[in-house]
N, CA, C and O atoms as a Maestro MAE file, in Angstrom:
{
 s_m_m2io_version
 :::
 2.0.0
}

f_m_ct {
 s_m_title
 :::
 protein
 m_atom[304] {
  # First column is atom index #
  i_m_mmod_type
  r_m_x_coord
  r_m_y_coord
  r_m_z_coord
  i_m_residue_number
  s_m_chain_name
  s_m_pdb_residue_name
  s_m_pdb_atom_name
  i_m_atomic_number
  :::
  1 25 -73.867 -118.572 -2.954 1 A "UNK " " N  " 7
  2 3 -73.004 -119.642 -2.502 1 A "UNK " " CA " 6
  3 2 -72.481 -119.316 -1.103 1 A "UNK " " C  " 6
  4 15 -72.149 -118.132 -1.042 1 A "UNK " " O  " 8
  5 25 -72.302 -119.976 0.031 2 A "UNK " " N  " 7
  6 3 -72.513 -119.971 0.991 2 A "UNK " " CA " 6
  7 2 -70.650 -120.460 1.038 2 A "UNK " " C  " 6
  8 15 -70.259 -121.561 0.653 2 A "UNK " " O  " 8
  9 25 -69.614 -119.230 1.658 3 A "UNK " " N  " 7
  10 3 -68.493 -119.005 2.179 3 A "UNK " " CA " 6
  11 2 -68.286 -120.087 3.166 3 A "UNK " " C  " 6
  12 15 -68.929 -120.139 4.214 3 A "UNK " " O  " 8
  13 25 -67.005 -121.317 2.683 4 A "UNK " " N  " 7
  14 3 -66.504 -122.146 3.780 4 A "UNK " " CA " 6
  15 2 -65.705 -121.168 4.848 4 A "UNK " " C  " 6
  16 15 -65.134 -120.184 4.377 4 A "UNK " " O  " 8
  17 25 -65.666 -121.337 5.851 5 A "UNK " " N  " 7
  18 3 -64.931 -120.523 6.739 5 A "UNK " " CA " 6
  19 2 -64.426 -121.694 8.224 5 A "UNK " " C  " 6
  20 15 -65.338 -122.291 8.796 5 A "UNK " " O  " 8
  21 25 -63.532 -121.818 8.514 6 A "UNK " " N  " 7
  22 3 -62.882 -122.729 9.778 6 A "UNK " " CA " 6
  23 2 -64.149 -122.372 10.772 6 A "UNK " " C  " 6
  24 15 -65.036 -121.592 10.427 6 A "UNK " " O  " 8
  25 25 -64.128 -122.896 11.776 7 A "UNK " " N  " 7
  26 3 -65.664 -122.443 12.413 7 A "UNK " " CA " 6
  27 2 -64.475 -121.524 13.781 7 A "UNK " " C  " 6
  28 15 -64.979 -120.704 14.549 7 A "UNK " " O  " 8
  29 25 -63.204 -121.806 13.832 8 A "UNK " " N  " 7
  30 3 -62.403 -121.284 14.600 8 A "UNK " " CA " 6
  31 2 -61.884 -119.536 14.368 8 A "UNK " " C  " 6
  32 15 -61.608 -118.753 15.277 8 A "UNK " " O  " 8
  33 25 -61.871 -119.361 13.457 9 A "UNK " " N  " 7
  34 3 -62.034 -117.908 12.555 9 A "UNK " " CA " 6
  35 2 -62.525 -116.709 13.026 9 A "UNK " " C  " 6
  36 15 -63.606 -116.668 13.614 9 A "UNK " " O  " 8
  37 25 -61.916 -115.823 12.851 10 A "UNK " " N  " 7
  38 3 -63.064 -114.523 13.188 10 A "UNK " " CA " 6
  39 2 -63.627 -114.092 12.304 10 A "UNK " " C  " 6
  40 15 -64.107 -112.975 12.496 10 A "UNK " " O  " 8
  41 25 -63.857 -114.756 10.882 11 A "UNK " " N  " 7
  42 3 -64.643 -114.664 10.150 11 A "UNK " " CA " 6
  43 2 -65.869 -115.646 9.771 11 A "UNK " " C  " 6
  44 15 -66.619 -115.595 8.797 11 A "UNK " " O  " 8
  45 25 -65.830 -116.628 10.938 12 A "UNK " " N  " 7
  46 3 -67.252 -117.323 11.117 12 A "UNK " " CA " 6
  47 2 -68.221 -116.775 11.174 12 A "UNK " " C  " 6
  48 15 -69.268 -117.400 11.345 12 A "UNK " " O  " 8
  49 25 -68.194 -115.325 11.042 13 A "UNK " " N  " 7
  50 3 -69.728 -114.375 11.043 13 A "UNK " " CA " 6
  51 2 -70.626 -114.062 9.752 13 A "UNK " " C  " 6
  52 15 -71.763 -113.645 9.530 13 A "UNK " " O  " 8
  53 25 -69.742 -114.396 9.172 14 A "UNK " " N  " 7
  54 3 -69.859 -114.304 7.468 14 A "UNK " " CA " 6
  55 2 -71.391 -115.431 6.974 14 A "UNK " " C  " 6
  56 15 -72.301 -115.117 6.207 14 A "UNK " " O  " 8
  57 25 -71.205 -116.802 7.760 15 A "UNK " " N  " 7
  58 3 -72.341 -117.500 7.491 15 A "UNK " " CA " 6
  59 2 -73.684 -117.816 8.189 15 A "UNK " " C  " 6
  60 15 -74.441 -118.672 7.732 15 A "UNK " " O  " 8
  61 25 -74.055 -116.882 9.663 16 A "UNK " " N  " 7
  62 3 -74.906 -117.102 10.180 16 A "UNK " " CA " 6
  63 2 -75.601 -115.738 10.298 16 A "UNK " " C  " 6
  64 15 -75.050 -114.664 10.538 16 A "UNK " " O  " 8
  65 25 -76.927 -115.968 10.083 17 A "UNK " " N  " 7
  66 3 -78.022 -114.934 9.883 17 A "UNK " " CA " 6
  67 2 -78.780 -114.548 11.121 17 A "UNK " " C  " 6
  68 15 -79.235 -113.413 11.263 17 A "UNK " " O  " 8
  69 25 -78.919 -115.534 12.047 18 A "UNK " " N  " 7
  70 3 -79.363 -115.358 13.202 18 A "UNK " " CA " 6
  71 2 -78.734 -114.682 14.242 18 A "UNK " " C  " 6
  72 15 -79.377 -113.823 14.846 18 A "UNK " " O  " 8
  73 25 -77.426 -114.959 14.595 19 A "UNK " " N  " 7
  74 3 -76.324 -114.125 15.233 19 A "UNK " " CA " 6
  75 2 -76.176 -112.907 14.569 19 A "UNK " " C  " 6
  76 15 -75.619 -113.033 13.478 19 A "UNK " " O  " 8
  77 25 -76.508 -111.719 14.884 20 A "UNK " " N  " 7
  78 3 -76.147 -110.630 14.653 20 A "UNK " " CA " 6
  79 2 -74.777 -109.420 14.915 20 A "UNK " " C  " 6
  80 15 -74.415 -108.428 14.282 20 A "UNK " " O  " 8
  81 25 -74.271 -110.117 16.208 21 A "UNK " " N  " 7
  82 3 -72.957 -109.674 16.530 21 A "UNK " " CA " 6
  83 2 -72.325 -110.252 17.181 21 A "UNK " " C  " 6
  84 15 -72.904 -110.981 17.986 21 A "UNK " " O  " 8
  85 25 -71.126 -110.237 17.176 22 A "UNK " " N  " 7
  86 3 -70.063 -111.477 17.355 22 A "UNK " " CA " 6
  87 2 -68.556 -110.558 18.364 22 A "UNK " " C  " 6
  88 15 -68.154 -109.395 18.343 22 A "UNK " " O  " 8
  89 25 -68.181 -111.602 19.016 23 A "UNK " " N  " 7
  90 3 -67.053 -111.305 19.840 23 A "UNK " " CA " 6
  91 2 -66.342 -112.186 19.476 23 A "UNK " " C  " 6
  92 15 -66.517 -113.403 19.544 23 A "UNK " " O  " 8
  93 25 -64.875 -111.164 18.767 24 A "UNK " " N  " 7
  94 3 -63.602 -111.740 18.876 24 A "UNK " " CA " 6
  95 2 -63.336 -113.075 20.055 24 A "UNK " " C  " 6
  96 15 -63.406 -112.747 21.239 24 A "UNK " " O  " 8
  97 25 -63.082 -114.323 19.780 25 A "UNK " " N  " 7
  98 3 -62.614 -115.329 20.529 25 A "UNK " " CA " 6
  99 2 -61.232 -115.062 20.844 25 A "UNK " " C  " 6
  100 15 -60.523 -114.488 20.017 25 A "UNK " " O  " 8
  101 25 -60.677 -115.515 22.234 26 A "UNK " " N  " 7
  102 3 -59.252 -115.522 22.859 26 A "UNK " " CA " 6
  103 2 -58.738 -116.768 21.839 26 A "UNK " " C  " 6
  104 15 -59.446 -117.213 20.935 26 A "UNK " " O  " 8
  105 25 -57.620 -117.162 22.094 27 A "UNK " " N  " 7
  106 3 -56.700 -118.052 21.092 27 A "UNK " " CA " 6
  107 2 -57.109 -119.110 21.947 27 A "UNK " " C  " 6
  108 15 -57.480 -120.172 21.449 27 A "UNK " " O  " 8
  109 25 -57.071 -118.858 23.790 28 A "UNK " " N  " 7
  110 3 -57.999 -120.316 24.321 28 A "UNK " " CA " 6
  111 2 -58.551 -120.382 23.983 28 A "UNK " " C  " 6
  112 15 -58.505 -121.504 23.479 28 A "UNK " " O  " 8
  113 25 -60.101 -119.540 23.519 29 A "UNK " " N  " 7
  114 3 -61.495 -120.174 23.588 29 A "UNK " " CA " 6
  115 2 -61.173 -120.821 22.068 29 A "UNK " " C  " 6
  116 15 -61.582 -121.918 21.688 29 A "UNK " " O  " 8
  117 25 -60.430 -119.984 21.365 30 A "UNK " " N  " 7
  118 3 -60.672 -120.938 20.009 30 A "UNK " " CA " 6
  119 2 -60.003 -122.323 20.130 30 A "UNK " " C  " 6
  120 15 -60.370 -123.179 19.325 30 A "UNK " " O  " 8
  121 25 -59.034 -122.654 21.072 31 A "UNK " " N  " 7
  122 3 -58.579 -123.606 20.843 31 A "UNK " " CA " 6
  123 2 -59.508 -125.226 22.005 31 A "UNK " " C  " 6
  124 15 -59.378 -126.449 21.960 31 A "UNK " " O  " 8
  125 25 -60.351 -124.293 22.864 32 A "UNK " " N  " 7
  126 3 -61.329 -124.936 23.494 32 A "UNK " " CA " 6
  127 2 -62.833 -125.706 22.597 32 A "UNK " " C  " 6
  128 15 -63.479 -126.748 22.705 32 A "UNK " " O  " 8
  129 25 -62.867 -124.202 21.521 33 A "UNK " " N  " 7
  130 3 -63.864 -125.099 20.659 33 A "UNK " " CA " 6
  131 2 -63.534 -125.486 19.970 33 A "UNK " " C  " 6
  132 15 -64.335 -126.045 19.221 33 A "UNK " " O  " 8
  133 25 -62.095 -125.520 19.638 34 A "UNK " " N  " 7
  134 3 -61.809 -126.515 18.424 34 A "UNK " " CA " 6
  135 2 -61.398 -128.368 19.045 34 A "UNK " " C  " 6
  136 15 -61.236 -129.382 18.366 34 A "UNK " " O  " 8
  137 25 -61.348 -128.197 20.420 35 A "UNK " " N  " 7
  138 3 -61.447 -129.564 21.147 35 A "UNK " " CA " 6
  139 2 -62.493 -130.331 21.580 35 A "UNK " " C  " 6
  140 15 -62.556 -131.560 21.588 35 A "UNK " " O  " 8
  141 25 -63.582 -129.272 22.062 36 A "UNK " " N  " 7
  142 3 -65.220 -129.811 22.232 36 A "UNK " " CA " 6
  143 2 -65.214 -130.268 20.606 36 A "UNK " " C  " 6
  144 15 -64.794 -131.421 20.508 36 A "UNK " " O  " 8
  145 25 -65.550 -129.701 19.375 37 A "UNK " " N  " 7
  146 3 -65.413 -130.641 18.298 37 A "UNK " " CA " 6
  147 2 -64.832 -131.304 18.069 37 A "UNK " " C  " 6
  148 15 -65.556 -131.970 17.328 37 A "UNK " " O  " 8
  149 25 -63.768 -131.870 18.096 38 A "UNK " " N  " 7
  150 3 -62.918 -132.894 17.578 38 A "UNK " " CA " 6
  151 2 -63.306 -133.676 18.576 38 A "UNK " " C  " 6
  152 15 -63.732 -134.638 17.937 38 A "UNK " " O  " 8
  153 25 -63.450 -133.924 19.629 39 A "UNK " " N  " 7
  154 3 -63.871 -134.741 20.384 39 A "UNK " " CA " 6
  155 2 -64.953 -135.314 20.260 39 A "UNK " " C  " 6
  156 15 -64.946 -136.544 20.312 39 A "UNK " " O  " 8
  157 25 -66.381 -134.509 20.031 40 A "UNK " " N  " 7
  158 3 -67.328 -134.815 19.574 40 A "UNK " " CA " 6
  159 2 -67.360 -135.611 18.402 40 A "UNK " " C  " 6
  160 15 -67.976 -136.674 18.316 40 A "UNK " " O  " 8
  161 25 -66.565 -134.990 17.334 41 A "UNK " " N  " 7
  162 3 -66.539 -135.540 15.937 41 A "UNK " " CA " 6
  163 2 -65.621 -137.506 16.252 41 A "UNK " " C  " 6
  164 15 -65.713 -138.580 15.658 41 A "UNK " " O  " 8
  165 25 -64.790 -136.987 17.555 42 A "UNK " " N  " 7
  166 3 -64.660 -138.512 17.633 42 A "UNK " " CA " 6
  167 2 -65.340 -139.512 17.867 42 A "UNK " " C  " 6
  168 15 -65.399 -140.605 17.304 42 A "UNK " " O  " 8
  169 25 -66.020 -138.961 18.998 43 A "UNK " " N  " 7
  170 3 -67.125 -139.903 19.618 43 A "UNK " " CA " 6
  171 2 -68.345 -139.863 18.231 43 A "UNK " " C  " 6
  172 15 -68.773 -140.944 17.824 43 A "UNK " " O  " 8
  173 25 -68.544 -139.327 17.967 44 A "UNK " " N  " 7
  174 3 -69.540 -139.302 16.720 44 A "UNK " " CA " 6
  175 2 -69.106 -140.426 15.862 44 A "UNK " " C  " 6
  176 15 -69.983 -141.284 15.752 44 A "UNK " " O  " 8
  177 25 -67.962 -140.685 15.192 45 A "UNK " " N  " 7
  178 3 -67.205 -141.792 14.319 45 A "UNK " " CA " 6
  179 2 -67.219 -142.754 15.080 45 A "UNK " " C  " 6
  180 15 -68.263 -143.405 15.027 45 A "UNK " " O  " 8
  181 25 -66.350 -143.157 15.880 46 A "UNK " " N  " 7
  182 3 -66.625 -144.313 16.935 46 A "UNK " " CA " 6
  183 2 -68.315 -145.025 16.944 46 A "UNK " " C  " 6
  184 15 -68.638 -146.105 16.449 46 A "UNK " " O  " 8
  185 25 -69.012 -144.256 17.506 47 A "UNK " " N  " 7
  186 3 -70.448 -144.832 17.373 47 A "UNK " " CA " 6
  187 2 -70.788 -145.055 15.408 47 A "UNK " " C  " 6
  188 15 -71.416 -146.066 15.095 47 A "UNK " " O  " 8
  189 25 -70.516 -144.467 14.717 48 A "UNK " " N  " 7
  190 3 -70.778 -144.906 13.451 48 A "UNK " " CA " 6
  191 2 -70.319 -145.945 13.171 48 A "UNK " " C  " 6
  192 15 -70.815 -146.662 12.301 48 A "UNK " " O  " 8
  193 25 -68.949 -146.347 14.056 49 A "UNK " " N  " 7
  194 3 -68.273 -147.634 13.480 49 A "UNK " " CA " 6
  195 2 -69.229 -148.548 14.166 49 A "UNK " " C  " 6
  196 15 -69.386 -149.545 13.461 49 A "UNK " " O  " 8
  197 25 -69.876 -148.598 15.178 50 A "UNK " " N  " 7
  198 3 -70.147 -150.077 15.745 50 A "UNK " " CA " 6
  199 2 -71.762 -150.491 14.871 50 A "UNK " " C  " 6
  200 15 -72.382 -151.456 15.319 50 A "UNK " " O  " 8
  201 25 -72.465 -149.585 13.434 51 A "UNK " " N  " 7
  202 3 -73.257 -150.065 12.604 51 A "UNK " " CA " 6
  203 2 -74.251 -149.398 12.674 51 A "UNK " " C  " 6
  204 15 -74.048 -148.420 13.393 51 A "UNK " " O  " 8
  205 25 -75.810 -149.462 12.053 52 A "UNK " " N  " 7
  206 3 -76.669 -148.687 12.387 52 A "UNK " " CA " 6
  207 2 -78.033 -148.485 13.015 52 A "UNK " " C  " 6
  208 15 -78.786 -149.046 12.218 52 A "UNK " " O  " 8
  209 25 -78.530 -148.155 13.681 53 A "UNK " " N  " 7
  210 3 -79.414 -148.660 14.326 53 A "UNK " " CA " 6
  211 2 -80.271 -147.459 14.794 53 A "UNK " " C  " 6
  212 15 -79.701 -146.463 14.349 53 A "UNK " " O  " 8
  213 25 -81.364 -147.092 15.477 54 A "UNK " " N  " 7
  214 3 -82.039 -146.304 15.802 54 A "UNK " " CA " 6
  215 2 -81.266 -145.474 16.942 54 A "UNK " " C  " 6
  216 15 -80.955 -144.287 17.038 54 A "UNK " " O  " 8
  217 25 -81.124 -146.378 17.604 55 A "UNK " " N  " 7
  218 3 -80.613 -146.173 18.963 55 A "UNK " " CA " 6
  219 2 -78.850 -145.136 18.650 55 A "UNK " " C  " 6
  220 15 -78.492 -144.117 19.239 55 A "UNK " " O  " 8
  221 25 -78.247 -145.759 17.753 56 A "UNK " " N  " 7
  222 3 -77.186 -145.136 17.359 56 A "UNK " " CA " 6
  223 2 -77.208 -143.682 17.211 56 A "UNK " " C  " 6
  224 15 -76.719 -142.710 17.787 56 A "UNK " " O  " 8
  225 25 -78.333 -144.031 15.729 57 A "UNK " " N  " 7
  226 3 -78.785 -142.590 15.434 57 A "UNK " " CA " 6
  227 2 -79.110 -141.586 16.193 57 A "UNK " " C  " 6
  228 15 -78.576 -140.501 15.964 57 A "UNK " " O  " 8
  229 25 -80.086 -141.719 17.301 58 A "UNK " " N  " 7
  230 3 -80.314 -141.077 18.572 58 A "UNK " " CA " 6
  231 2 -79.146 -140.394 18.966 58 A "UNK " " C  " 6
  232 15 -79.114 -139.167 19.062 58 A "UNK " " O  " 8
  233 25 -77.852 -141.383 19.278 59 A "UNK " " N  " 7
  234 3 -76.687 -141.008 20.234 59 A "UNK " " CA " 6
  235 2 -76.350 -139.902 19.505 59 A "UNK " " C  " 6
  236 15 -76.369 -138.735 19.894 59 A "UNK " " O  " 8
  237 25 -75.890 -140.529 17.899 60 A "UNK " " N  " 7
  238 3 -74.880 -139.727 17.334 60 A "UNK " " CA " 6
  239 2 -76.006 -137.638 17.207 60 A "UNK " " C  " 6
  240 15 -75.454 -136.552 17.026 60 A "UNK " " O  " 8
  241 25 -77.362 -137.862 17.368 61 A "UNK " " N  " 7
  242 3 -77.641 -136.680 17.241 61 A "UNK " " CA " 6
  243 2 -77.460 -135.868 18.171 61 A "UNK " " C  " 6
  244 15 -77.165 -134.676 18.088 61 A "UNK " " O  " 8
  245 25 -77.700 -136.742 19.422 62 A "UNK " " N  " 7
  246 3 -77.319 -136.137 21.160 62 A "UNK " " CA " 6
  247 2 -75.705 -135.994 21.280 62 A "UNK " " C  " 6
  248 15 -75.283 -135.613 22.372 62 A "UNK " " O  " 8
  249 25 -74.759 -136.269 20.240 63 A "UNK " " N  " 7
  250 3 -73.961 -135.791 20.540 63 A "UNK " " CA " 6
  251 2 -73.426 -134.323 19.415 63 A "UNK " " C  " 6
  252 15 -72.446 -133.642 19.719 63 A "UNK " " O  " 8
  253 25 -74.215 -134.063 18.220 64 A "UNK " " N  " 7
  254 3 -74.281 -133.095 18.028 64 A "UNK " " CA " 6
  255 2 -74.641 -131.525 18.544 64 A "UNK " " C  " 6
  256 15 -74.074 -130.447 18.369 64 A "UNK " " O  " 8
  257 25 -76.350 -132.089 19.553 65 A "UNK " " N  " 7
  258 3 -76.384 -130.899 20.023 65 A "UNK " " CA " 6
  259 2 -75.693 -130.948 21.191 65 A "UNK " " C  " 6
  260 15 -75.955 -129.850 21.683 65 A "UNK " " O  " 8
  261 25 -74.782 -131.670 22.161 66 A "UNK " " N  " 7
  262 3 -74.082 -131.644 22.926 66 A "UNK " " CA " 6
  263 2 -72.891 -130.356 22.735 66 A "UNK " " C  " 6
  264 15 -72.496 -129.476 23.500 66 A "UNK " " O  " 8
  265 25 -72.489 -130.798 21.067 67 A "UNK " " N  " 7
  266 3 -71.543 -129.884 20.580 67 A "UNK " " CA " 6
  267 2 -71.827 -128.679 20.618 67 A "UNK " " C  " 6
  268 15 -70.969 -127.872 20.978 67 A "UNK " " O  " 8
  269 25 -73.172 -128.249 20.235 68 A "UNK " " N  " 7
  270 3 -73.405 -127.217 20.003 68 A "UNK " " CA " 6
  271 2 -73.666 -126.492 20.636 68 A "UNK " " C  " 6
  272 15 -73.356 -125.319 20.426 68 A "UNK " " O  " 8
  273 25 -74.597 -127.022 22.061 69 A "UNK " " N  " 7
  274 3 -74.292 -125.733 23.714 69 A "UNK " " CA " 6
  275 2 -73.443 -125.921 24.045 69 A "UNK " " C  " 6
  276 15 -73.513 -125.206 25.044 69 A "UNK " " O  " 8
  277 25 -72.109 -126.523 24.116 70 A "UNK " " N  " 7
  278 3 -70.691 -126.379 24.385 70 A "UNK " " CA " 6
  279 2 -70.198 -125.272 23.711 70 A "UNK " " C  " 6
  280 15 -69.990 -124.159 24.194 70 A "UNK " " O  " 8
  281 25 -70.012 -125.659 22.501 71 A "UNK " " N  " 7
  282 3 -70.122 -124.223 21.624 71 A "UNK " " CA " 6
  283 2 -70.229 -122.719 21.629 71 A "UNK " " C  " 6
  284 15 -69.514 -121.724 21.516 71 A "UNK " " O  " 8
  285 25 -71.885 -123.168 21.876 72 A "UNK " " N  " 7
  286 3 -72.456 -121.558 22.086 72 A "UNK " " CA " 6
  287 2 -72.180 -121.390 23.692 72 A "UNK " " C  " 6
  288 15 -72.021 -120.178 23.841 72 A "UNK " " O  " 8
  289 25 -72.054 -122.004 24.903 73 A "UNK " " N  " 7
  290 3 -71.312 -121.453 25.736 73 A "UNK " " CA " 6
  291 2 -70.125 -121.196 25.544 73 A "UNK " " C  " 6
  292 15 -69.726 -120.448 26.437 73 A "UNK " " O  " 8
  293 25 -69.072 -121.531 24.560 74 A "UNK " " N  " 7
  294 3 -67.945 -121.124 24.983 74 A "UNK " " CA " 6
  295 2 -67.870 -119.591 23.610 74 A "UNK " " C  " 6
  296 15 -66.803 -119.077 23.275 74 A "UNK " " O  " 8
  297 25 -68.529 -119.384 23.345 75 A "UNK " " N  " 7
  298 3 -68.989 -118.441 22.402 75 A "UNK " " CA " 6
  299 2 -69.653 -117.219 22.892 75 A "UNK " " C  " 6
  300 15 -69.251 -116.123 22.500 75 A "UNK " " O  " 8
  301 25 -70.707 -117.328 23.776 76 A "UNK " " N  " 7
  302 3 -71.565 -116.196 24.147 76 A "UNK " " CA " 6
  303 2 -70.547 -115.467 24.433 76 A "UNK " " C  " 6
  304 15 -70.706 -114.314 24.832 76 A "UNK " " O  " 8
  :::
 }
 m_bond[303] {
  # First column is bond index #
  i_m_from
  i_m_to
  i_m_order
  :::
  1 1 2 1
  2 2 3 1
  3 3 4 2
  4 3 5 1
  5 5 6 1
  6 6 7 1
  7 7 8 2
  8 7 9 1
  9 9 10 1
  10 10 11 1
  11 11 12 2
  12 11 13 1
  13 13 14 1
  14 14 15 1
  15 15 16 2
  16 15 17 1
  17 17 18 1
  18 18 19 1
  19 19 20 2
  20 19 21 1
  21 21 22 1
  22 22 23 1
  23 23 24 2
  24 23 25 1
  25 25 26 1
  26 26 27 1
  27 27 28 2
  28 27 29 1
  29 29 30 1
  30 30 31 1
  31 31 32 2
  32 31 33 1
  33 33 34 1
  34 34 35 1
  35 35 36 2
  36 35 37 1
  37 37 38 1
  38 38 39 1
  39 39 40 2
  40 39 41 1
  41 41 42 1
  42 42 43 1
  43 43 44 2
  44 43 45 1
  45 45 46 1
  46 46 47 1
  47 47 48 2
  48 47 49 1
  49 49 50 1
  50 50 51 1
  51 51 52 2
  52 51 53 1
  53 53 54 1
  54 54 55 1
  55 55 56 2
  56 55 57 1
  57 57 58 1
  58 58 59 1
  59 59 60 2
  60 59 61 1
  61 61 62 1
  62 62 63 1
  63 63 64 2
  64 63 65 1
  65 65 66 1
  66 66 67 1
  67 67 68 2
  68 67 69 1
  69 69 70 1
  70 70 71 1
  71 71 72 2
  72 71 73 1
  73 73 74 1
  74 74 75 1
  75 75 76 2
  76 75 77 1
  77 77 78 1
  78 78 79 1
  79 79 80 2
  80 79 81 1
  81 81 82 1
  82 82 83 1
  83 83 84 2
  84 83 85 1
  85 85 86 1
  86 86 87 1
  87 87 88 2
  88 87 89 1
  89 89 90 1
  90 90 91 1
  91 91 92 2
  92 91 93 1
  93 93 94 1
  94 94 95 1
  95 95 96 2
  96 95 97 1
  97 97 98 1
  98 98 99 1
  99 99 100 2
  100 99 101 1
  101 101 102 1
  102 102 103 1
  103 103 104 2
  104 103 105 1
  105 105 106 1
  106 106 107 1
  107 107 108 2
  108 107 109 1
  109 109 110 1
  110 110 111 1
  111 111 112 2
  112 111 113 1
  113 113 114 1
  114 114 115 1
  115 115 116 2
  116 115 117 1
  117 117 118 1
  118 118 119 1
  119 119 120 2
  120 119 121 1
  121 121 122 1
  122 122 123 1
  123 123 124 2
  124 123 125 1
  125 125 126 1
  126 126 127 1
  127 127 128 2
  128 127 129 1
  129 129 130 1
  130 130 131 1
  131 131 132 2
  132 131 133 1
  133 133 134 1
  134 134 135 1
  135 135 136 2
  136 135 137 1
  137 137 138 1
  138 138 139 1
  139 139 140 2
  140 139 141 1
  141 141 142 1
  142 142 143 1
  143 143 144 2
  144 143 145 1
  145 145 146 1
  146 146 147 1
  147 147 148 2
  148 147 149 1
  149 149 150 1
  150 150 151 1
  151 151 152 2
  152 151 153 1
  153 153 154 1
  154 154 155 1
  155 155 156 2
  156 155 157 1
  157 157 158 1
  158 158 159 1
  159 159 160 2
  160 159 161 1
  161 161 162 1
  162 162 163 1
  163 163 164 2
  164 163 165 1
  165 165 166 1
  166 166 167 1
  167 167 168 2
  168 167 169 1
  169 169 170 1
  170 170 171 1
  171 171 172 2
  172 171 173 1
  173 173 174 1
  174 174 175 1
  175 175 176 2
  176 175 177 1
  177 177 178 1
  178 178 179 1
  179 179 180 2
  180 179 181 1
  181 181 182 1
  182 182 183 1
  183 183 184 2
  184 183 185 1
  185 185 186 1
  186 186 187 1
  187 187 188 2
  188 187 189 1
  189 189 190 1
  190 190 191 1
  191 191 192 2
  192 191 193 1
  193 193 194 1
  194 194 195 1
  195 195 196 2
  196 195 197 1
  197 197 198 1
  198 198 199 1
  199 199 200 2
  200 199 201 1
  201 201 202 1
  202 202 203 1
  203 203 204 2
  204 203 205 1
  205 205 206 1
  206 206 207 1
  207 207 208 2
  208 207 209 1
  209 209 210 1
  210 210 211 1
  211 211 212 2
  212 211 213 1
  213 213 214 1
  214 214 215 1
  215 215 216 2
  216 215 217 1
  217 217 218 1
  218 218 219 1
  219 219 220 2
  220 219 221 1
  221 221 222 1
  222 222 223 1
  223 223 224 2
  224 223 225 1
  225 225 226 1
  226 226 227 1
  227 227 228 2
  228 227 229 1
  229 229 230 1
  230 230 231 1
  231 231 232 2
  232 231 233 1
  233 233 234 1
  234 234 235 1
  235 235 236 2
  236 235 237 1
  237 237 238 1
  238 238 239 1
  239 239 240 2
  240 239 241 1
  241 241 242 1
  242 242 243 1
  243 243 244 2
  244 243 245 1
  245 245 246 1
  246 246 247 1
  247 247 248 2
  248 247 249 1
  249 249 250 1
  250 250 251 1
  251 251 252 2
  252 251 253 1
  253 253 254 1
  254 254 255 1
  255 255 256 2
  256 255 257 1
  257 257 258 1
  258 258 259 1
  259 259 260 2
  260 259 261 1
  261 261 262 1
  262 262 263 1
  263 263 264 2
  264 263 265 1
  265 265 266 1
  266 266 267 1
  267 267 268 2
  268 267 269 1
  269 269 270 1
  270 270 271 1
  271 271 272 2
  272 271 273 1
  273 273 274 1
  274 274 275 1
  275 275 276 2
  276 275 277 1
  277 277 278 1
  278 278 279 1
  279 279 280 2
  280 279 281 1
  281 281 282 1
  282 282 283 1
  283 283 284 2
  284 283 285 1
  285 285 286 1
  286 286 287 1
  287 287 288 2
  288 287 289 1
  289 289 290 1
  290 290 291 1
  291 291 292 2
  292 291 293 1
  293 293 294 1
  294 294 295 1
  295 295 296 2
  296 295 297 1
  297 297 298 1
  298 298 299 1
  299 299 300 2
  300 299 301 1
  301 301 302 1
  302 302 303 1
  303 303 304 2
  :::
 }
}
């Protein structure tokens, strides 16, 4: 069973297999990636509200991996 963990945590290391070693985040950076997501996760909802469509789908995935080299830059 696979450990929920805040993704803000210094125990987010617990669920990824590929990352092998991890650096303590500053209280900014955590509070930087916890704004690239919520932001994302907004804009992500917003586009879900206006219905569904290909084109949507597209966005809402381009704004996942958007999240996610935001992320892993503010991570490396």
């Amino acid at each position: 069973m696979t450990k929920v963990v805040d993704s803000s945590s210094d125990e987010r290391t617990v669920n990824n297999v590929m990352r092998h070693a991890y650096r303590a985040l500053s209280e900014p950076e955590k509070a930087t990636m916890q704004k690239i997501k919520d932001d994302g996760l907004a804009f992500h909802d917003f586009l879900a509200s206006l219905g569904n469509s290909r084109e949507i789908s597209v966005a809402k995935t381009k704004i996942e991996e958007a999240v996610m080299w935001a992320v892993k830059h503010v991570t490396a």
